[in-house]
KOLVEXLO-160242 format. One line per 5 residues: their letters; for each residue x, y, z of N, C-alpha, C, O. Coordinates in Angstrom, 3 decimals. Layout:
BEGIN
A = X:Y:Z:X:Y:Z:X:Y:Z:X:Y:Z | ...
! end
This chain:
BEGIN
XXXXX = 15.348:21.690:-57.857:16.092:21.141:-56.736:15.261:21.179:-55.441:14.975:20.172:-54.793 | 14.901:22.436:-55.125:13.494:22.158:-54.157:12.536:21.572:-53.892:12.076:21.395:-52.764 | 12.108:21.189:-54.926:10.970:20.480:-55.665:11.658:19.442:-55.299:11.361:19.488:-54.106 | 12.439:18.416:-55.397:12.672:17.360:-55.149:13.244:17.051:-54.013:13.598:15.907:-53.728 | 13.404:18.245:-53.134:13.809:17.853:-51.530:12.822:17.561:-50.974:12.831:16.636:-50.162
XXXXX = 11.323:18.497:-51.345:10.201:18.528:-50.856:9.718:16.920:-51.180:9.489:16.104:-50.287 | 9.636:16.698:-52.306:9.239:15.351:-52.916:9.916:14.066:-51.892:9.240:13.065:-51.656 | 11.135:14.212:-51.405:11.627:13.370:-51.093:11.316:13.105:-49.493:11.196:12.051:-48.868 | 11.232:14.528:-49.070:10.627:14.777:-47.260:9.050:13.865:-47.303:8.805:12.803:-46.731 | 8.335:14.508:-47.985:7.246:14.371:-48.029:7.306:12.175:-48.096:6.893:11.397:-47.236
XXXXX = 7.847:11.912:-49.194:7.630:10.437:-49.100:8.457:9.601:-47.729:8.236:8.518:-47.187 | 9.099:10.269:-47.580:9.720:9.584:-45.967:8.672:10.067:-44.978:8.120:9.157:-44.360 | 8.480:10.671:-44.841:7.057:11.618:-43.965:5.995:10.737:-44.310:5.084:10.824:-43.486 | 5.766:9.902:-45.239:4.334:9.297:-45.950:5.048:8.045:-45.080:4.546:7.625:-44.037 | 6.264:7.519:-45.645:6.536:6.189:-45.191:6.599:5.783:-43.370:6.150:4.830:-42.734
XXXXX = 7.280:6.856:-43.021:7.363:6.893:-41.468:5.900:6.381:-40.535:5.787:5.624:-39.571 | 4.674:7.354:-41.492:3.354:7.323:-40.802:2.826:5.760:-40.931:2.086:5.227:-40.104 | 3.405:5.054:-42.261:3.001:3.891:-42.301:3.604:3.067:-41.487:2.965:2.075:-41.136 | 4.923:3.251:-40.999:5.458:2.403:-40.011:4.754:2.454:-38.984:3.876:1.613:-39.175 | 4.572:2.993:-37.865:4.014:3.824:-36.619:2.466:3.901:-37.213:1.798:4.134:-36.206
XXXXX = 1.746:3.837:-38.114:0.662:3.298:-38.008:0.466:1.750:-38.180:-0.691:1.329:-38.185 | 1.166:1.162:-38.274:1.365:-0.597:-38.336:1.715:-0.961:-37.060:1.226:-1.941:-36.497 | 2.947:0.139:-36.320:3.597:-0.610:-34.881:2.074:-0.162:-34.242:1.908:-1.203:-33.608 | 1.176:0.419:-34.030:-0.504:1.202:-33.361:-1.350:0.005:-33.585:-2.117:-0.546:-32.796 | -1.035:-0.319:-34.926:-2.006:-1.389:-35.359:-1.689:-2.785:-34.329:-2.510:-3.455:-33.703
XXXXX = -0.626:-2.896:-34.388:-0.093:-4.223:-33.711:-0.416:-4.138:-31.855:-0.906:-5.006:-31.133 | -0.075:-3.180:-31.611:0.015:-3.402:-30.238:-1.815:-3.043:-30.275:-2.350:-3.878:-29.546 | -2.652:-2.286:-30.758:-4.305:-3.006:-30.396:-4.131:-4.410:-30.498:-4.321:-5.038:-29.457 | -3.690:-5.293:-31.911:-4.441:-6.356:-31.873:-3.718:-7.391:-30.783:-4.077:-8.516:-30.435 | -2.854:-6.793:-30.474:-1.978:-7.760:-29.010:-2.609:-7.665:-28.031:-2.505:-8.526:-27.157
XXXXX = -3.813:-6.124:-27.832:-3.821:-6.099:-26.269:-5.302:-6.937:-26.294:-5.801:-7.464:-25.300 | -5.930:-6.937:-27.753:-7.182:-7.527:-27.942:-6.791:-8.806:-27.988:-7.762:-9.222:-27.355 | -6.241:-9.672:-28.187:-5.330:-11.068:-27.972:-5.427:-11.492:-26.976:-6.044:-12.497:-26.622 | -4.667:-10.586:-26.235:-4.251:-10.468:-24.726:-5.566:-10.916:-23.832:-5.653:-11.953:-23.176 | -6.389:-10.067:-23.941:-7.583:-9.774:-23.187:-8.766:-11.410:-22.595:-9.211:-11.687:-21.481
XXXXX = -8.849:-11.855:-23.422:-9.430:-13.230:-22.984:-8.530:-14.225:-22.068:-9.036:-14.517:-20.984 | -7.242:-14.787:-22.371:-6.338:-15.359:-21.758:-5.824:-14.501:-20.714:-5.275:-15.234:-19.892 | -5.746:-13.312:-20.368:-5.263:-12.544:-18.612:-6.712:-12.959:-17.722:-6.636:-13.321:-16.548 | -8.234:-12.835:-18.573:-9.397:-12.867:-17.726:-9.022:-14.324:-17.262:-8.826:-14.512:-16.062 | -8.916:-15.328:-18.127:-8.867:-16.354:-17.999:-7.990:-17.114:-16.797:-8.252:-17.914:-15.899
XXXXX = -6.560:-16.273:-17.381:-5.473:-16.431:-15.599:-6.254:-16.177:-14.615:-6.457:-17.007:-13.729 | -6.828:-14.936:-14.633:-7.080:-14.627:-13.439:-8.001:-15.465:-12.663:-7.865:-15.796:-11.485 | -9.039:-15.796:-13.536:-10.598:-16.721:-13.122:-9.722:-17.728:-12.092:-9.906:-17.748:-10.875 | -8.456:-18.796:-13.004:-8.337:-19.641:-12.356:-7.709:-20.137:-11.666:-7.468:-21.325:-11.452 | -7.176:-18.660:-10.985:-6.666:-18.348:-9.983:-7.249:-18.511:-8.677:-6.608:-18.857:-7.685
XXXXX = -8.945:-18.160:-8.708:-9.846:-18.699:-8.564:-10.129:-17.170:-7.113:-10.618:-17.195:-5.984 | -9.480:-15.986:-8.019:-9.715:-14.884:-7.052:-11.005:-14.240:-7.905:-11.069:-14.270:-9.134 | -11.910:-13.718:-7.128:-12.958:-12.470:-7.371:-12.158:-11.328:-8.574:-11.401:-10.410:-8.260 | -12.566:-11.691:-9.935:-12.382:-10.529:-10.574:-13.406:-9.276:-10.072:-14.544:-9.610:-9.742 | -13.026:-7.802:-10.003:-13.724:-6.732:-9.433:-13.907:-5.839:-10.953:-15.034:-5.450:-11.258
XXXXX = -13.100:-5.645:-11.571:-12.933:-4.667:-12.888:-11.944:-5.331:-13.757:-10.931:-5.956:-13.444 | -12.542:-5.016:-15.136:-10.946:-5.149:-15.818:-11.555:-6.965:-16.549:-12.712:-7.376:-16.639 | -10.193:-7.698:-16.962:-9.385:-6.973:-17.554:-9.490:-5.938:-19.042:-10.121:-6.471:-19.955 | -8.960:-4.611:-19.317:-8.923:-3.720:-20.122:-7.599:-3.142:-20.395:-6.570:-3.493:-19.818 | -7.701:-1.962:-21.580:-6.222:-1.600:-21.890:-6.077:-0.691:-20.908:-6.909:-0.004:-20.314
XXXXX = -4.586:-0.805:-20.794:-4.310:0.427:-19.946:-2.643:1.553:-20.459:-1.805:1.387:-21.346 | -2.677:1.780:-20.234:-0.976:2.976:-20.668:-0.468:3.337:-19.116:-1.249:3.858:-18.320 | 1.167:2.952:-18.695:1.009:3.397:-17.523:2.366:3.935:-17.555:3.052:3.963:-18.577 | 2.741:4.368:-16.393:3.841:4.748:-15.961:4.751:4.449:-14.542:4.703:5.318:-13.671 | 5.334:3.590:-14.373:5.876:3.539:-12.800:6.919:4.519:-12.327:7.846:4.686:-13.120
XXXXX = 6.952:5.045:-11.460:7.802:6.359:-10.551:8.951:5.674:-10.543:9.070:4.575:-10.001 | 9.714:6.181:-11.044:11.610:5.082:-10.632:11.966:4.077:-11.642:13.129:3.777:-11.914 | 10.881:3.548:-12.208:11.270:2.339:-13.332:11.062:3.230:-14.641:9.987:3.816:-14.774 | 11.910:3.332:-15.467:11.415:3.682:-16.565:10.280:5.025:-16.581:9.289:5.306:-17.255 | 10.849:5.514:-15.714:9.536:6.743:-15.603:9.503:7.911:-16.936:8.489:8.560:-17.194
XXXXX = 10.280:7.987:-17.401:10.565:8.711:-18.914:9.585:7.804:-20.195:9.322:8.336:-21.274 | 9.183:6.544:-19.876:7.947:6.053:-20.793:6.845:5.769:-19.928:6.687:5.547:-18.728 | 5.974:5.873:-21.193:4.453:5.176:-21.226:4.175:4.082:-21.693:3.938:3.889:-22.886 | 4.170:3.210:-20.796:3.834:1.605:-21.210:2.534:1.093:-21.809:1.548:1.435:-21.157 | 2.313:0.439:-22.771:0.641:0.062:-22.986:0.688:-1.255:-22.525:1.718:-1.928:-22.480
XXXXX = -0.675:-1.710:-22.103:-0.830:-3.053:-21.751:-1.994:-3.452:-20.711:-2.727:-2.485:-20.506 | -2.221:-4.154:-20.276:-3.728:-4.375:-19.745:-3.881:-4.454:-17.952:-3.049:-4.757:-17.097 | -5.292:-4.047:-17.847:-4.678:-4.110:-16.184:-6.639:-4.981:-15.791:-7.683:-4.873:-16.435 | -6.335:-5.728:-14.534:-7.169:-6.069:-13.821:-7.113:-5.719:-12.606:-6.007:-5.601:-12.078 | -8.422:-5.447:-11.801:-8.760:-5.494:-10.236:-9.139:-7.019:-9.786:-10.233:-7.471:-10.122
XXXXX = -8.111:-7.906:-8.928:-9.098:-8.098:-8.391:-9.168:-8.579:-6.843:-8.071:-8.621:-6.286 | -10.295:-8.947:-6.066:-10.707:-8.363:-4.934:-9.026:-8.570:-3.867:-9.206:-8.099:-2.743 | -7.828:-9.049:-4.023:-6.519:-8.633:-3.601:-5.754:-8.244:-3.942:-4.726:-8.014:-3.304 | -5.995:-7.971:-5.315:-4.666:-7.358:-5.750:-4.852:-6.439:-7.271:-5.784:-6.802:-7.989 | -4.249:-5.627:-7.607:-4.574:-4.946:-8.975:-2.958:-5.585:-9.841:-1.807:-5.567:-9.403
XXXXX = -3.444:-6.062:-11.073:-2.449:-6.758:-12.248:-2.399:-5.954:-13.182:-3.388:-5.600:-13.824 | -0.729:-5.391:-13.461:-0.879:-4.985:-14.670:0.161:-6.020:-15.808:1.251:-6.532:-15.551 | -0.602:-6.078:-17.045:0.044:-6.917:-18.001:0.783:-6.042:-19.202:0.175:-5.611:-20.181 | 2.329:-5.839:-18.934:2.875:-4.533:-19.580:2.762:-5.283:-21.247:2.105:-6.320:-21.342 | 3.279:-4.830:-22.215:3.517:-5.895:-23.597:4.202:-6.270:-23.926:4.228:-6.890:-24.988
XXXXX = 5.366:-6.033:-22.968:6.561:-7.297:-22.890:7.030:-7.150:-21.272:6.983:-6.022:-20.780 | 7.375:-8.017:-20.638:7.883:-8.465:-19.212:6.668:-8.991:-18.375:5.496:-9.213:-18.678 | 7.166:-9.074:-17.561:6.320:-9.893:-16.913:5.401:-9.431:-16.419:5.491:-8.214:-16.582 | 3.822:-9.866:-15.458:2.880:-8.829:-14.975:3.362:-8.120:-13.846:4.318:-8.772:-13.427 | 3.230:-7.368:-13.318:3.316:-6.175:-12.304:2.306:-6.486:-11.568:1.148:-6.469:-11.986
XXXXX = 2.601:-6.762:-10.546:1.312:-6.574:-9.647:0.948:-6.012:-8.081:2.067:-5.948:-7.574 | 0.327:-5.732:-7.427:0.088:-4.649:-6.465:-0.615:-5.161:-5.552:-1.746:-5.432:-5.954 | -0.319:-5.552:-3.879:-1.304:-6.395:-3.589:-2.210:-4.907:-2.283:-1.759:-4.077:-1.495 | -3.410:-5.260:-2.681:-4.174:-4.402:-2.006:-3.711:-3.267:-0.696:-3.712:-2.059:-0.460 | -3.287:-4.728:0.012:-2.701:-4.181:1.234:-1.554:-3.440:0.812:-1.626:-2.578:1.688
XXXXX = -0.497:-3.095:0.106:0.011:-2.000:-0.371:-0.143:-0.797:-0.874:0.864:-0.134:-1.124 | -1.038:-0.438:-1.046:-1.923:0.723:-1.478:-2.084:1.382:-0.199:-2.684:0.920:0.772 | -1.234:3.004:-0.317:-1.791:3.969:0.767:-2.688:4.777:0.434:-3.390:5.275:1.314 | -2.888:5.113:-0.973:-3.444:6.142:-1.790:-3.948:5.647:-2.823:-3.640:4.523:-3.221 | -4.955:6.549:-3.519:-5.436:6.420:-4.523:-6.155:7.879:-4.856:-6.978:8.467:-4.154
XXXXX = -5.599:8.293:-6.141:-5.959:9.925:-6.756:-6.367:10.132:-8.182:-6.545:9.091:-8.814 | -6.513:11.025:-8.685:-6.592:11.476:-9.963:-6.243:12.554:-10.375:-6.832:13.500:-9.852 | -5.332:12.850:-11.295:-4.857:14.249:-11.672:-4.589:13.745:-13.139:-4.528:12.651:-13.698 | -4.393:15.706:-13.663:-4.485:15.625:-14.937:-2.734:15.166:-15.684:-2.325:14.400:-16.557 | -2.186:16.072:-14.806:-0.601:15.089:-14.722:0.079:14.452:-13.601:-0.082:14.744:-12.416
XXXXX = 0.888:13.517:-14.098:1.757:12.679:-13.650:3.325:13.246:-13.589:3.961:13.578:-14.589 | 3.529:13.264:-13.029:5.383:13.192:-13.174:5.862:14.211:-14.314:6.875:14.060:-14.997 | 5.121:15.080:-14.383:5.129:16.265:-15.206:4.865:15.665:-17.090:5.370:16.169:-18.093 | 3.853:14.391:-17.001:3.442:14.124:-17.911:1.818:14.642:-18.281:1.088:14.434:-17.313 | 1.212:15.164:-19.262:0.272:15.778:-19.595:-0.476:15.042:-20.691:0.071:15.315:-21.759
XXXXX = -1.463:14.250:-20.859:-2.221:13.251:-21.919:-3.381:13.624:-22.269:-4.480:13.111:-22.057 | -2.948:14.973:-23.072:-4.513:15.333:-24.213:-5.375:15.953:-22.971:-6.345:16.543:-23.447 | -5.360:16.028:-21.507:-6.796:16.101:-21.209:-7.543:14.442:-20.262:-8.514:14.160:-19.559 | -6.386:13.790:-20.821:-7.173:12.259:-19.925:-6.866:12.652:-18.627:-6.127:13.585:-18.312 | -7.450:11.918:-17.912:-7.128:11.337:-16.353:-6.174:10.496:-15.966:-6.122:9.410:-16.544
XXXXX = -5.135:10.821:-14.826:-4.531:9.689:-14.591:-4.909:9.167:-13.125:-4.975:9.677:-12.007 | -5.071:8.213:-13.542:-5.342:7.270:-11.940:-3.746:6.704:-11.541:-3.001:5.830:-11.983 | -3.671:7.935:-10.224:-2.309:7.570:-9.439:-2.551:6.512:-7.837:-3.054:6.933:-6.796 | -2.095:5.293:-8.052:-1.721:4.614:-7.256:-0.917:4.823:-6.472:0.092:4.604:-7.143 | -0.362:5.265:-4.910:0.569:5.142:-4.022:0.816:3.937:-3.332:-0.127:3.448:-2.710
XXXXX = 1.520:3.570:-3.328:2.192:2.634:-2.443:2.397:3.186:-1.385:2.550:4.401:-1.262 | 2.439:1.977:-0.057:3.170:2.566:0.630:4.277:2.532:1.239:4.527:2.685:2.435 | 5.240:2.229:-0.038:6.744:2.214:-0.239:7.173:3.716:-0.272:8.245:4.195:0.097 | 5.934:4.432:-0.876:6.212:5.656:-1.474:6.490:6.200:-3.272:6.532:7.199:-3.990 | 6.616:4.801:-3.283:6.533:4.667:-5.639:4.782:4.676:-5.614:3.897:4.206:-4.899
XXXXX = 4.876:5.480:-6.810:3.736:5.898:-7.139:3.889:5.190:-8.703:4.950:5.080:-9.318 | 2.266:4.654:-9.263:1.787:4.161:-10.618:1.212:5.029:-11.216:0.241:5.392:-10.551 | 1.343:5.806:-12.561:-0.181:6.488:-13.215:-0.229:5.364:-14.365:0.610:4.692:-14.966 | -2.007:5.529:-14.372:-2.363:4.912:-15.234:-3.743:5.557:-16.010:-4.452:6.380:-15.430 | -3.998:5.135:-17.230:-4.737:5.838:-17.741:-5.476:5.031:-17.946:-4.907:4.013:-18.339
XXXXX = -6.862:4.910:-17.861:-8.020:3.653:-17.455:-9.123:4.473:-18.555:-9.023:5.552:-19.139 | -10.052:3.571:-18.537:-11.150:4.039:-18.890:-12.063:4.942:-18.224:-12.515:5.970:-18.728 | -12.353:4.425:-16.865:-13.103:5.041:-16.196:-12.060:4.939:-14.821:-11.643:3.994:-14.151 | -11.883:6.347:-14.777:-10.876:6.272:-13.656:-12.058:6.817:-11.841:-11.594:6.678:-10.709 | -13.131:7.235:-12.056:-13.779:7.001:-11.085:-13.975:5.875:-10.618:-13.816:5.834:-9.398
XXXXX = -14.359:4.600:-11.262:-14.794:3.253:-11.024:-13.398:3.052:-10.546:-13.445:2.775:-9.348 | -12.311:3.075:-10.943:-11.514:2.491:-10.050:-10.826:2.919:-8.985:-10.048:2.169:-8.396 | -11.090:4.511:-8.520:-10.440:4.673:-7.840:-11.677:4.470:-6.290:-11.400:4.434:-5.091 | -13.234:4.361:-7.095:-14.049:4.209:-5.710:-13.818:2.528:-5.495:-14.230:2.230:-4.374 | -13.342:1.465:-6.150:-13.322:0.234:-6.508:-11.858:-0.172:-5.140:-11.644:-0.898:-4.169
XXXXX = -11.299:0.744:-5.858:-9.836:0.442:-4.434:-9.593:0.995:-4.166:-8.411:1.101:-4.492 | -10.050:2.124:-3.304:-10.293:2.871:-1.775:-11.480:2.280:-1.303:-11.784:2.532:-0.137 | -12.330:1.430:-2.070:-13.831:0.677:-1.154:-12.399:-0.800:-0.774:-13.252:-1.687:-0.785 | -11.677:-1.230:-0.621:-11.077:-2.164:-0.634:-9.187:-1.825:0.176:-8.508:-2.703:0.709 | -8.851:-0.618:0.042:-8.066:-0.678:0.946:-8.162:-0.572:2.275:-9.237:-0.352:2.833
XXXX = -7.088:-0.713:2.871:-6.843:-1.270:4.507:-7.061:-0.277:4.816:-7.828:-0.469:5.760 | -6.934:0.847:4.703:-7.940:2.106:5.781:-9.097:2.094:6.036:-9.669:2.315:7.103 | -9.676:1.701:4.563:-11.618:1.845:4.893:-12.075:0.404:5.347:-13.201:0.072:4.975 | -11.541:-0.259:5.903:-11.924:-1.776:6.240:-12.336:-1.570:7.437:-12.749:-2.509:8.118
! end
């Protein structure tokens, strides 16, 4: 009888990982999808791309702040875009930016050890986001906000 509770945990435990390794699988090949057609918006938009576009995981202060969103983000020279993987883009126009930081948590969120690159507004809502290189962007837009101009 044990033996077959175990048997039975274990294959839901096997099956679960295959789900949630398929939904992992999907959202890479969306954000790799993604990635040519956002550069592409942006080009012909016909603004200065600065960084990006790349994946990103974020979090907004007040919206949904209990998740981590995946989805792609660009700099560029007015505004930072983020492309969540469903709704519409988010976007941030330079001149809104009071701040720009890095800490290891967010909103009492903790990620392995990554960096989060926190955006302030200066509404006072704060963005974390988890970038690749969160130096490049945070010297990228503080070289570009309205204080250091």
């Amino acid at each position: 009888m044990k033996q077959a509770i175990l048997t039975v945990i274990l294959v839901l435990a096997f099956l679960l990982a295959i789900v949630f390794g398929g939904v992992w699988i999907g959202i890479r090949r969306w954000r790799r999808s993604q990635i040519v057609p956002f550069q592409e918006g942006l080009e012909k938009s016909s603004e200065q791309l600065v960084i990006g576009p790349e994946s990103v995981r974020f979090r907004i202060d007040g919206q949904l702040s209990a998740m981590e969103l995946p989805g792609l983000i660009a700099l560029t020279a007015t505004r930072l875009v983020i492309r969540p993987l469903a709704g519409a883009d988010k976007e941030i126009l330079i001149d809104q930016i009071a701040d720009v930081a890095t800490n290891n948590w967010f909103h009492g969120n903790y990620r392995s050890g990554m960096t989060w690159l926190i955006v302030k507004r200066s509404d006072g809502s704060e963005i974390g986001l988890i970038v690749h290189n969160s130096d490049l962007w945070v010297s990228e837009l503080k070289s570009r906000m309205p204080s250091s101009r």
